[in-house]
N, C-alpha and C positions, 0 to 999 in steps of 0.2 A: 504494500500500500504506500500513496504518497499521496501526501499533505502540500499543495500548491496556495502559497498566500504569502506574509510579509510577517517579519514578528515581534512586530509591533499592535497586531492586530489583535484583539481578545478574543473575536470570537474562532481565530487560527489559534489562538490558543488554547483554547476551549477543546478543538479536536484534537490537536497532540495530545493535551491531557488523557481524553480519553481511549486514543491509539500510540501511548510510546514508545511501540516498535517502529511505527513508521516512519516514515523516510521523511522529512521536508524540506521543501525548496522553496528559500525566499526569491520571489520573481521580483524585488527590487533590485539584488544581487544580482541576477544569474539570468531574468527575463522566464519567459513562458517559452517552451519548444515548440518554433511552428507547428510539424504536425499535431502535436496539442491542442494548439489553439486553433486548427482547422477541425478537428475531429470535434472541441468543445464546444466550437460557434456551428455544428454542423447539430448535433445536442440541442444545446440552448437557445442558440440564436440571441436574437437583441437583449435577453436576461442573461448573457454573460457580461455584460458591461453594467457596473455598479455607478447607477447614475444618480446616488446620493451621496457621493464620495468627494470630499475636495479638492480632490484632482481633476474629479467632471466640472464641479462649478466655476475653476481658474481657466476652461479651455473657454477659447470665444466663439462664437455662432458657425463661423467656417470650422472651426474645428471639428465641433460635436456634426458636423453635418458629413462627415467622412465616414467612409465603410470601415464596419465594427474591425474586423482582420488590419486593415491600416491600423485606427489608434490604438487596438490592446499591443501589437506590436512596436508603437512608438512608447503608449505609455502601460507599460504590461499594472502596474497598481490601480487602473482603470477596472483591473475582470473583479467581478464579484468575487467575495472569498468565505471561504475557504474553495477549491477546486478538488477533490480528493480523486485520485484515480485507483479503483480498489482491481483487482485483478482478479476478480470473480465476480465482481458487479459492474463493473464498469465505470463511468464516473458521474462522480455526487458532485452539486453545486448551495453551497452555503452550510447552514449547519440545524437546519429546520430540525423539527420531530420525526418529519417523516425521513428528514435524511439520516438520523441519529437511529431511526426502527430501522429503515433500510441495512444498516450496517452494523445491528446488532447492539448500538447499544444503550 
């Protein structure tokens, strides 16, 4: 399993907590791996992009108006977080109930 978020974030912390075997990768460090973020926005769609997040409300009109694949790849702290990608499930987005039943815990 792997925990994709930043950590600084609580509620990425929140999952490690509850998975500390898992792997995770700060995507402010290290970025998101395209195929990832193709396979995630192919998932999610416009709900990978955290558009409560202060890094959405610093970008200006042209910005936010770019294909989601362009800005998580310019600004990867843009994806909603936590991104988990489980290896029997597939990947989880955020840290809901139902994501937390989904993966057992």
């Amino acid at each position: 399993m792997r925990i994709y978020g930043i950590k600084t974030c609580d509620t990425c912390r929140k999952a490690i907590r509850a998975f500390p075997y898992a792997q995770f990768i700060d995507i402010r460090a290290s970025g998101l791996p395209d195929a990832l973020r193709a396979r995630a926005l192919e998932e999610f769609g416009e709900a990978l992009i955290n558009r409560r997040s202060t890094t959405w409300r610093e970008l200006d009109a042209a910005e936010r108006e770019r294909a989601p694949q362009d800005l998580l790849s310019d600004h990867p702290v843009l994806m909603k977080r936590p991104l988990i990608e489980d290896d029997e499930d597939g990947l989880h987005l955020g840290w809901t109930k139902e994501v937390q039943a989904a993966l057992g815990v």
